[in-house]
N, C-alpha and C positions, 0 to 999 in steps of 0.2 A: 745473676747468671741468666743466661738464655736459656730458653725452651719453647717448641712447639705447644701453640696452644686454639683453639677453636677461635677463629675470626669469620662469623658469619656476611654471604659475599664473597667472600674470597674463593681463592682456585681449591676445590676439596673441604671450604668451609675450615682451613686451617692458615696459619701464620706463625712469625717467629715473636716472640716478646721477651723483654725482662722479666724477671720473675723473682721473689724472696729466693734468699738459698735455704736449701731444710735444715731442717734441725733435729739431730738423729733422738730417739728414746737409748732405754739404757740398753735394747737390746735387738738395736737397730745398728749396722756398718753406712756409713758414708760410700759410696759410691760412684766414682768420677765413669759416666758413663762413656764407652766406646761404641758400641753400635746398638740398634733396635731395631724390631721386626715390624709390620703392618698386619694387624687380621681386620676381617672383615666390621666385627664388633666396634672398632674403637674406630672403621671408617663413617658407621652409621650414625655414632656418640656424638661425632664430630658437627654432623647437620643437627644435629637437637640441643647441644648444648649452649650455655649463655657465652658472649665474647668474652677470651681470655681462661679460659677452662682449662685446667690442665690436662693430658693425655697421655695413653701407651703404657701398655702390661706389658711388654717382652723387653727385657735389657740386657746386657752385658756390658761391664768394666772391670775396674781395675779398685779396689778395696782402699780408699786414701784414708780411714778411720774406723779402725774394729770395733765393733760393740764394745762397752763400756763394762758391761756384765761378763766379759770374758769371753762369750760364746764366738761362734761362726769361725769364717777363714780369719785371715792373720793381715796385715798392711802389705797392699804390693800384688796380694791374690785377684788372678783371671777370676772373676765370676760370673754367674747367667743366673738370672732372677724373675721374679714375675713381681708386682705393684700391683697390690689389691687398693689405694687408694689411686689409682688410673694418672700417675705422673712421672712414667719410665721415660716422656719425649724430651728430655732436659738436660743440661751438662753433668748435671749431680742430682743421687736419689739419696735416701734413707731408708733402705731396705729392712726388717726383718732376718735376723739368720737363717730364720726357720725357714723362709722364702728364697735360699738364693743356695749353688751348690759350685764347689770347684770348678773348672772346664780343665778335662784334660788336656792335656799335650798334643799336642795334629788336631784339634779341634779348632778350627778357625772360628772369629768372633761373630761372623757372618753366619755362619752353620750354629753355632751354639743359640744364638738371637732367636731362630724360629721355632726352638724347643719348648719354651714353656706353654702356652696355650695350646698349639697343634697336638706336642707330644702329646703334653698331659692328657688332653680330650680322646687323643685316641689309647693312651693307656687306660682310663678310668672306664674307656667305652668295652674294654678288651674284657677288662676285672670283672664286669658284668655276668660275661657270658660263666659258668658252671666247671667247665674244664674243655679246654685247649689241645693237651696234648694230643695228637694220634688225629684232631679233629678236622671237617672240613668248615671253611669259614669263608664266607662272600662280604668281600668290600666293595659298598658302594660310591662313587663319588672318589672313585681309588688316584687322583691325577691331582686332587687339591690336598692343600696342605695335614689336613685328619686322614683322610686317607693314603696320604704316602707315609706316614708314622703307623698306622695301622696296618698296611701292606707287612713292612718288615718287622716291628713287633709281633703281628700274628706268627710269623714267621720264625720268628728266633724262641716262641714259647711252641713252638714243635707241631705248629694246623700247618695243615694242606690250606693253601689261599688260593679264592677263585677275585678278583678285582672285575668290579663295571666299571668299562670305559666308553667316555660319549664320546671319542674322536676314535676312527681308525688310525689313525696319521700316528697314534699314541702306542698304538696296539703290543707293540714289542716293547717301551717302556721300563714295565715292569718286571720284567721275566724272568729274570734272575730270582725272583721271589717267589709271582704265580704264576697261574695260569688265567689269561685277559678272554675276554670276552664283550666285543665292541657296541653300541648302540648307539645310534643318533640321539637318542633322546628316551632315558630310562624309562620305560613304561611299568606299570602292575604287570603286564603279561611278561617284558623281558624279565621283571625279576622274579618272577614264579618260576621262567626258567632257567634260570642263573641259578634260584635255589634248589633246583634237582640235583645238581650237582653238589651242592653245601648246605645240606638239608640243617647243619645241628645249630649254626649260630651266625648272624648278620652284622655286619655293622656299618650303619650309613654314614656316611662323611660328605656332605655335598645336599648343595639347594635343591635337586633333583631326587634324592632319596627316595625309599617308602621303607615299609616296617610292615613286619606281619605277627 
């Protein structure tokens, strides 16, 4: 089968190759991949790694072989998964059940794709904070991909969301969720005053971040 895999030299230090097909565990589904997402991580992996590496945590397809042990979706199921062994960029994965979850209905494959890593990070980032509800909560970095899962998750677990944003151009955005507050360029000082307003809990999402 084909798959993306790290060809040092090349455009993004990546290329297409043949590759073995997997070979699922008893509690692994086969996977005929439909689409994948890019984060940043696995663009970095890609200049470090040896030629022919395999790559890509975020996938979605279509379930051509259920686990063996019974578990997960069924033959035929929409799924989105993440690959802790980093080789989602390929026609066919061997996922874990416990790694991979339905995709509902009106969820395009392309929107489900940027869920696992983004989401997660901004959910796990959320779990952090003590309680939520009633609360005021500043996201930074609100415009890349952890912060725009963080924007509406803060949001749907009941905080006032304040978002930093480094473009004006951006500013209305998000607003259906917070309230924006623009900056060239995140400072210590913008965000001491960002955090007047969202005194109880932060969360950066973005190269430009800070933490207090």
């Amino acid at each position: 089968m084909k798959a993306v895999v790290t060809k040092p030299g090349a455009a993004g230090s990546l290329g297409i190759a043949e590759v073995p097909e997997p070979n699922p565990d008893s509690d692994e589904a086969l996977v005929c991949v439909k689409a994948f997402s890019l984060n940043r991580g696995e663009v970095r992996r890609a200049a470090t790694q040896a030629a022919g590496t395999m790559i890509g945590w975020d996938v979605v397809g279509l379930v051509e072989a259920p686990a063996r042990n019974g578990s997960g979706p069924r033959k035929g199921a929409r799924v989105v998964g993440f690959s802790r062994r980093v080789r989602g960029w390929a026609e066919r994965i061997a996922l874990p059940t416990t790694d991979m979850a339905e995709i509902p209905d009106g969820v395009s494959d392309a929107d489900a794709a940027t869920l696992p890593v983004a989401g997660l990070t901004a959910l796990y980032a959320l779990e952090r904070c003590e309680r939520l509800l009633a609360s005021r909560v500043l996201v930074t970095g609100a415009t890349g991909g952890v912060g725009y899962f963080a924007c509406q998750l803060a949001r749907l677990m009941g905080a006032h969301v304040t978002a930093l944003l480094r473009a004006r151009t951006k500013r209305h955005w998000p607003s259906r969720w917070v309230s924006t507050r623009p900056s060239s360029r995140p400072t210590a000082r913008s965000l001491r005053q960002c955090r007047s307003s969202a005194p109880l809990s932060m969360a950066s999402a973005g190269p430009h971040s800070g933490s207090f």
